[in-house]
PQR file of N, CA, C, O and H, with PARSE charges and radii, in Angstrom:
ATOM      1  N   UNK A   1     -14.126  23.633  10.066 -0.4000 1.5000
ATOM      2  CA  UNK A   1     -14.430  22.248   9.728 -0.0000 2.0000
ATOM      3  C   UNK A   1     -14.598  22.147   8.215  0.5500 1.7000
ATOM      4  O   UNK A   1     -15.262  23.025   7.665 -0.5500 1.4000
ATOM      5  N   UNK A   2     -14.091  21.214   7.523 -0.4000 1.5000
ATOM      6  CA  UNK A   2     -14.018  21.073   5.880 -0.0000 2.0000
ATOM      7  C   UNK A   2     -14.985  20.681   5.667  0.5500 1.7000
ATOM      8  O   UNK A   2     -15.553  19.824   6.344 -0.5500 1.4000
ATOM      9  H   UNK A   2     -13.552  20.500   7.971  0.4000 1.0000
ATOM     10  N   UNK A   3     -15.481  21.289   4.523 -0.4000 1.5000
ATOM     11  CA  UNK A   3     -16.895  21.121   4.169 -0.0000 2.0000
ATOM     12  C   UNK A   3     -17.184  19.281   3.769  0.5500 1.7000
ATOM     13  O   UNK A   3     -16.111  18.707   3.580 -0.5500 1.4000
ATOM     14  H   UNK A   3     -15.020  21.986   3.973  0.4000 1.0000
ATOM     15  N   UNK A   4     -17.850  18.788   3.694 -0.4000 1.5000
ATOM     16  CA  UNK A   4     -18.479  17.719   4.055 -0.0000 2.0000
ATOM     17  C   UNK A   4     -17.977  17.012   2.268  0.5500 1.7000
ATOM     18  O   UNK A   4     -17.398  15.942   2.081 -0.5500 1.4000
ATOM     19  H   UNK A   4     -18.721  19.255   3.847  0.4000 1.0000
ATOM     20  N   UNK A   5     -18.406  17.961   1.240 -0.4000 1.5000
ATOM     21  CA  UNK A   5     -17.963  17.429  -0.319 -0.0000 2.0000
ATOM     22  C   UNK A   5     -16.350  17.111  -0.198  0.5500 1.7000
ATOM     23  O   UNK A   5     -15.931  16.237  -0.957 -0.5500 1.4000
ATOM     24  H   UNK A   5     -18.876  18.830   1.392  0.4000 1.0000
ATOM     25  N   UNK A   6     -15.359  17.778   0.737 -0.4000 1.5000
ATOM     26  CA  UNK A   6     -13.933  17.484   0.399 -0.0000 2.0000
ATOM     27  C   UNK A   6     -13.152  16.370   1.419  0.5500 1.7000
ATOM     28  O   UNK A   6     -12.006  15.946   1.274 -0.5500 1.4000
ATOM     29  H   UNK A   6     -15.699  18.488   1.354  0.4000 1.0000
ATOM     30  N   UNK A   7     -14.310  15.954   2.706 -0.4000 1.5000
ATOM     31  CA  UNK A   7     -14.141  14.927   3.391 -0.0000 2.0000
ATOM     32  C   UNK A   7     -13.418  13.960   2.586  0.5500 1.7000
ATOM     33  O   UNK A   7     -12.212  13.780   2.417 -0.5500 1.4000
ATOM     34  H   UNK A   7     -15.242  16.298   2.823  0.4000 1.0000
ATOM     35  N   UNK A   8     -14.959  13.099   1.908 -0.4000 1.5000
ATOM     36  CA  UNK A   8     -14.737  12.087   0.791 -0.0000 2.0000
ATOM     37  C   UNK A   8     -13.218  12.075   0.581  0.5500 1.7000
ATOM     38  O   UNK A   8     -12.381  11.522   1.296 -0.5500 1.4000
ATOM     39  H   UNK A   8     -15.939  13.246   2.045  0.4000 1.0000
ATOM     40  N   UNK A   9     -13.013  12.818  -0.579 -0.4000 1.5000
ATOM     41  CA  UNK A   9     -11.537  12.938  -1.372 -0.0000 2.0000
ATOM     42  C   UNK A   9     -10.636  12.868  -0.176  0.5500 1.7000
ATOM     43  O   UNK A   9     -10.498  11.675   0.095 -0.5500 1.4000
ATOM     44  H   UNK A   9     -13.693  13.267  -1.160  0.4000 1.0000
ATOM     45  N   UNK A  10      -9.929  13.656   0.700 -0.4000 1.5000
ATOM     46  CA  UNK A  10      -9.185  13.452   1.738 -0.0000 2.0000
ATOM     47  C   UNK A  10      -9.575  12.103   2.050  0.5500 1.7000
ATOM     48  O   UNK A  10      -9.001  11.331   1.282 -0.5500 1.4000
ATOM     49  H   UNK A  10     -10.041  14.625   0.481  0.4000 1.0000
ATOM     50  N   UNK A  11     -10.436  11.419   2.998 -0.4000 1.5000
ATOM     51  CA  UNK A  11     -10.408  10.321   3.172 -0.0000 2.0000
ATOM     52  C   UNK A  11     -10.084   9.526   2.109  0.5500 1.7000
ATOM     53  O   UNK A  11      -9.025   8.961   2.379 -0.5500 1.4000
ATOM     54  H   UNK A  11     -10.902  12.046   3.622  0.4000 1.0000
ATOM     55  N   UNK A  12     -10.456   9.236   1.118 -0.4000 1.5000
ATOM     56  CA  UNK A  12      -9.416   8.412   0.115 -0.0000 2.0000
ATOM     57  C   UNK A  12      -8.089   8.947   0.004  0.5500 1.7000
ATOM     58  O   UNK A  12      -7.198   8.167   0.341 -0.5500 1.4000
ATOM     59  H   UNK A  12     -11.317   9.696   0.899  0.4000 1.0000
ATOM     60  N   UNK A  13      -7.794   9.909  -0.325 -0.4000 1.5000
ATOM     61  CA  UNK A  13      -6.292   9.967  -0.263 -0.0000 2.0000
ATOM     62  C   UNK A  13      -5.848   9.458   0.631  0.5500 1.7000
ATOM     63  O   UNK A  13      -5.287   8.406   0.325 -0.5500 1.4000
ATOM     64  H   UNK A  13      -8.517  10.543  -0.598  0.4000 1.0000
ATOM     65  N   UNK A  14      -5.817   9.710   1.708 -0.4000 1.5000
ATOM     66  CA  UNK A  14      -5.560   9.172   3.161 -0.0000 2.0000
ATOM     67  C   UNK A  14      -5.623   7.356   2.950  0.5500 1.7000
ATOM     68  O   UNK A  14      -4.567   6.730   3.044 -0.5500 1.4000
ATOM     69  H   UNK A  14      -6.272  10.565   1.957  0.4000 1.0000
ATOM     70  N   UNK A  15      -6.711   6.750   2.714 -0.4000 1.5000
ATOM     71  CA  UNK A  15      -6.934   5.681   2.472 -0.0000 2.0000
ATOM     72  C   UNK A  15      -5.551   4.693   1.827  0.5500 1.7000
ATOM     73  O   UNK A  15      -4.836   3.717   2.056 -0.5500 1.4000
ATOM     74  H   UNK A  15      -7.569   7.259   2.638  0.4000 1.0000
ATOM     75  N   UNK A  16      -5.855   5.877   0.796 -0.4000 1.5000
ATOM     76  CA  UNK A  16      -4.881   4.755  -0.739 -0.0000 2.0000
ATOM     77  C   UNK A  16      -3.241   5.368  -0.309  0.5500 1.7000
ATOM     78  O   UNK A  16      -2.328   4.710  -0.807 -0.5500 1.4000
ATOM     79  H   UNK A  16      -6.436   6.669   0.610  0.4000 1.0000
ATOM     80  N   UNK A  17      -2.905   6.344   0.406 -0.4000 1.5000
ATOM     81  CA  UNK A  17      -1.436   6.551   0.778 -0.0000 2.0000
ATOM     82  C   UNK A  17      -1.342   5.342   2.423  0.5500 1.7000
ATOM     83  O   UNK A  17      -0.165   5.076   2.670 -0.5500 1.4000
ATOM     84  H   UNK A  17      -3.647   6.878   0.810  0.4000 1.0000
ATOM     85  N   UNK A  18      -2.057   4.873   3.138 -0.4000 1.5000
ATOM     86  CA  UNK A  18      -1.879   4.071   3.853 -0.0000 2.0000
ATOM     87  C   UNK A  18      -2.233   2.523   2.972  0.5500 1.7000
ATOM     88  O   UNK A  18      -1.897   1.707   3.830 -0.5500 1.4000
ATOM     89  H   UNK A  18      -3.012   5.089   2.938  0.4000 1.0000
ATOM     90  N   UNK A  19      -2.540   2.000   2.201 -0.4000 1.5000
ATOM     91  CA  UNK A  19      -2.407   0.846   1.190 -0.0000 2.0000
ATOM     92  C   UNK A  19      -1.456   1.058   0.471  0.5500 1.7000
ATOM     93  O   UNK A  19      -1.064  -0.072   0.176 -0.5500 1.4000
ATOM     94  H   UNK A  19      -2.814   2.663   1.505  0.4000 1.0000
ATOM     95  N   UNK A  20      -0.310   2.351  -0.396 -0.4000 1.5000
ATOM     96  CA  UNK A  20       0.155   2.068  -0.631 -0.0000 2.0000
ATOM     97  C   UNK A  20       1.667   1.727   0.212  0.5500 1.7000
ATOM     98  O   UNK A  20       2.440   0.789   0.016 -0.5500 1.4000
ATOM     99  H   UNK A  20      -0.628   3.268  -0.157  0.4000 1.0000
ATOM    100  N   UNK A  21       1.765   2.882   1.232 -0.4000 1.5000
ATOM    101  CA  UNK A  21       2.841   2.244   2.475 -0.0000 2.0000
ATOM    102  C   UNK A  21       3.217   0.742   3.143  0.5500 1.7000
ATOM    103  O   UNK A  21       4.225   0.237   3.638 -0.5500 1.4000
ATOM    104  H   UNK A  21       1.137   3.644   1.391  0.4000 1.0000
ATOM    105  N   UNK A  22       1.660   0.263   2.843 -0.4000 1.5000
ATOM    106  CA  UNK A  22       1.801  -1.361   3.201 -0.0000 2.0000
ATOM    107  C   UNK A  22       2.179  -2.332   1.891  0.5500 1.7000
ATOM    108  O   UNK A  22       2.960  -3.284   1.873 -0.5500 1.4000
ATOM    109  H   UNK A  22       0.841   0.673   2.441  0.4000 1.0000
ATOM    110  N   UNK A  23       1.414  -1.810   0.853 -0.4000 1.5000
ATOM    111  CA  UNK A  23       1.680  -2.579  -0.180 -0.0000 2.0000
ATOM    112  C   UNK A  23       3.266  -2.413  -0.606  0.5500 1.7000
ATOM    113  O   UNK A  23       3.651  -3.449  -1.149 -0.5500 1.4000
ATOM    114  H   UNK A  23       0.780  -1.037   0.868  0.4000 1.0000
ATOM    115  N   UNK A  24       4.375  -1.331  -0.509 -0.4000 1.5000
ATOM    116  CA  UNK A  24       5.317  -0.986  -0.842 -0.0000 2.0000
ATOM    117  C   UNK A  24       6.305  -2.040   0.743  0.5500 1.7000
ATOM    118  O   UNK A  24       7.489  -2.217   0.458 -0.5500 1.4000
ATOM    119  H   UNK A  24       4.063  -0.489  -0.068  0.4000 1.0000
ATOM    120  N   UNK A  25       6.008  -2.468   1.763 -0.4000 1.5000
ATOM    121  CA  UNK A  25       6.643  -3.241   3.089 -0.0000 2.0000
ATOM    122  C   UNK A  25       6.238  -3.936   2.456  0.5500 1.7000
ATOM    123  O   UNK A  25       7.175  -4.678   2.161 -0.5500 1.4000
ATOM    124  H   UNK A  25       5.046  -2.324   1.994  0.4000 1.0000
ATOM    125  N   UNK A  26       5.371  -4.259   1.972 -0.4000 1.5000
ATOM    126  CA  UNK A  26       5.282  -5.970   1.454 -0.0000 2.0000
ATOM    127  C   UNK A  26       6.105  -6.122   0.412  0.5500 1.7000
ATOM    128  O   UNK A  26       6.922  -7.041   0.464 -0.5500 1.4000
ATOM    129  H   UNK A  26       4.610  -3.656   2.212  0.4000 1.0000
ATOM    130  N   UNK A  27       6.072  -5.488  -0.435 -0.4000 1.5000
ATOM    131  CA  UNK A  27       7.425  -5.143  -1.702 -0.0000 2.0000
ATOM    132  C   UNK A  27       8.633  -5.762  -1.230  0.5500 1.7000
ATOM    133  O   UNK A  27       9.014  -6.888  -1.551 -0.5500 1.4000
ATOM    134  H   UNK A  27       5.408  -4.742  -0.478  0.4000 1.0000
ATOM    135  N   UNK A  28       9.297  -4.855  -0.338 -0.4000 1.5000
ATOM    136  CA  UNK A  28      10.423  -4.814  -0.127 -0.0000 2.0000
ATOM    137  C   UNK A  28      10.673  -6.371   0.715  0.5500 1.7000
ATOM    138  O   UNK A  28      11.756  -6.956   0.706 -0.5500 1.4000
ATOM    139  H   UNK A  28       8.987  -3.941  -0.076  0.4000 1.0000
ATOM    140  N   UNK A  29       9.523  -6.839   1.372 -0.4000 1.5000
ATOM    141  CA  UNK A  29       9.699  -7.985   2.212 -0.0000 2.0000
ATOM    142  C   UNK A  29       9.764  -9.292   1.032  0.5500 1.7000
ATOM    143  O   UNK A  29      10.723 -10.050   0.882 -0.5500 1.4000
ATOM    144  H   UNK A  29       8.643  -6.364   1.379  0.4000 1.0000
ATOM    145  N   UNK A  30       8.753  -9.312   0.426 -0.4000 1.5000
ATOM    146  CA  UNK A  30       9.039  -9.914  -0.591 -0.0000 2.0000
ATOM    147  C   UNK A  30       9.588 -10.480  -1.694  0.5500 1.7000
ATOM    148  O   UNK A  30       9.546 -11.685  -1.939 -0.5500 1.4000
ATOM    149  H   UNK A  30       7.974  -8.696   0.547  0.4000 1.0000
ATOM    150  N   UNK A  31      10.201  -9.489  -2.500 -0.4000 1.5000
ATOM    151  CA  UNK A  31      10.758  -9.444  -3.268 -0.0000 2.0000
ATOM    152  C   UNK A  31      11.707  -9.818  -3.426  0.5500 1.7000
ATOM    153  O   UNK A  31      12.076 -10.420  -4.435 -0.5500 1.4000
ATOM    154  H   UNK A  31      10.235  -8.510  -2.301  0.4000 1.0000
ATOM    155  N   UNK A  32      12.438  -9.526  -2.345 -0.4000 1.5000
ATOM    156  CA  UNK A  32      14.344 -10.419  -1.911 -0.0000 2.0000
ATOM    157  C   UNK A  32      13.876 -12.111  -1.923  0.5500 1.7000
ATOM    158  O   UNK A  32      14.498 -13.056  -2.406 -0.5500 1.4000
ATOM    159  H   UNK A  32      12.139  -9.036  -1.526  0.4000 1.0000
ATOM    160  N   UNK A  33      13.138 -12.109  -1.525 -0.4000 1.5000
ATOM    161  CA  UNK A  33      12.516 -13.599  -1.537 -0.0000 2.0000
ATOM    162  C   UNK A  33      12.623 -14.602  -2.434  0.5500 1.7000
ATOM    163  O   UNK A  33      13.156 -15.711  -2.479 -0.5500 1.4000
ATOM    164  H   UNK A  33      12.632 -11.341  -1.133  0.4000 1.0000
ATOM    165  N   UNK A  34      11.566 -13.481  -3.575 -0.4000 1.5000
ATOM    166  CA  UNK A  34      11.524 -14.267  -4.268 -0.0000 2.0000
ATOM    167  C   UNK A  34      12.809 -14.618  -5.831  0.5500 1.7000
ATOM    168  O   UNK A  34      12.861 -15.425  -6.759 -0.5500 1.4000
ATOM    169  H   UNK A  34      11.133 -12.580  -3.538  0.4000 1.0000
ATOM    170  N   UNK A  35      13.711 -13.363  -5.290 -0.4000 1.5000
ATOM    171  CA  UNK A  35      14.649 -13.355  -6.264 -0.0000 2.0000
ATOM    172  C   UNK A  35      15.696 -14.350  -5.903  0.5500 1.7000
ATOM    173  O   UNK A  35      16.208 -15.012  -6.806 -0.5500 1.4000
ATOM    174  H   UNK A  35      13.669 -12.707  -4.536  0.4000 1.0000
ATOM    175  N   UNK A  36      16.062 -14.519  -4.659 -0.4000 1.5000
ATOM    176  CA  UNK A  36      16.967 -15.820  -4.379 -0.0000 2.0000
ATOM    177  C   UNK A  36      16.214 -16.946  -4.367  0.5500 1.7000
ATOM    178  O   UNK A  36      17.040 -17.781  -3.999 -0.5500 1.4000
ATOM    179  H   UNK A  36      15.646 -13.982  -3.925  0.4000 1.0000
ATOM    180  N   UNK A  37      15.098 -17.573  -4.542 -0.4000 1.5000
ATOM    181  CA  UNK A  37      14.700 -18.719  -4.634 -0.0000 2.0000
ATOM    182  C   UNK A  37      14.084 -19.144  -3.394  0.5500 1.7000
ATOM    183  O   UNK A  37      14.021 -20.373  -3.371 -0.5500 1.4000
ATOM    184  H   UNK A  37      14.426 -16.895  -4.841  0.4000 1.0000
ATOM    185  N   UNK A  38      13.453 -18.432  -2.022 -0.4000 1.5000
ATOM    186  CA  UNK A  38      13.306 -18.777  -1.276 -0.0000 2.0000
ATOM    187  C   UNK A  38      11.898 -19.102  -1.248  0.5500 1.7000
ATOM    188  O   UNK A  38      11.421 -19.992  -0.544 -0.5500 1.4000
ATOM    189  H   UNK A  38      13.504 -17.433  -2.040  0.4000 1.0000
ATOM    190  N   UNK A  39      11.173 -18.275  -2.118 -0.4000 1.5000
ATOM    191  CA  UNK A  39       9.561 -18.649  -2.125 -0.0000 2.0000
ATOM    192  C   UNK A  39       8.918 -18.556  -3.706  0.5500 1.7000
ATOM    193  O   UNK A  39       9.024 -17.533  -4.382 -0.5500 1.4000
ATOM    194  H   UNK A  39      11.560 -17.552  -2.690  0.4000 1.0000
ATOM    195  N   UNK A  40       8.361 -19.564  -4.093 -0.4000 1.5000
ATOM    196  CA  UNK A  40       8.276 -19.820  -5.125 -0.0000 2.0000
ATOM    197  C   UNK A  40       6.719 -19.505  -5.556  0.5500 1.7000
ATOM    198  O   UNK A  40       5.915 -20.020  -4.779 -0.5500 1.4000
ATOM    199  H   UNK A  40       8.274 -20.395  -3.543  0.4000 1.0000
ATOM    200  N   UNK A  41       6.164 -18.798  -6.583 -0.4000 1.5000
ATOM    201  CA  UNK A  41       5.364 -18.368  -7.465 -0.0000 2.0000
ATOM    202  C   UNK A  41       4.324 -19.599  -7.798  0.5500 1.7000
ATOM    203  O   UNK A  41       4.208 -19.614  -9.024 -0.5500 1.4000
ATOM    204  H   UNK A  41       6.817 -18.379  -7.213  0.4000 1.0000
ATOM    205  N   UNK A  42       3.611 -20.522  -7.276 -0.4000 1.5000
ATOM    206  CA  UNK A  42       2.261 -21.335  -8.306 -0.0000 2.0000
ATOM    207  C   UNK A  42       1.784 -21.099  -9.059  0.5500 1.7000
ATOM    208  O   UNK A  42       0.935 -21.863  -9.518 -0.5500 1.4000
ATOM    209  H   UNK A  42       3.705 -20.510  -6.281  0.4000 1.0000
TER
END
């Protein structure tokens, strides 16, 4: 069992590589979007 100080760190890594997988689908969903004019920036 990993000692309890290297939890922490793993769990954030873990954390911020599943935010960035979503934030990067939102990218790709997005982005086509907004380059043809389909959704516009306020």
């Amino acid at each position: 069992m990993p000692h309890e100080s290297t939890q922490l760190p793993a769990t954030r890594i873990w954390a911020n590589q599943k935010q960035n997988r979503e934030l990067t689908r939102l990218r790709d969903w997005l982005l086509p979007l907004l380059m043809n004019g389909q959704v516009r920036v306020a």
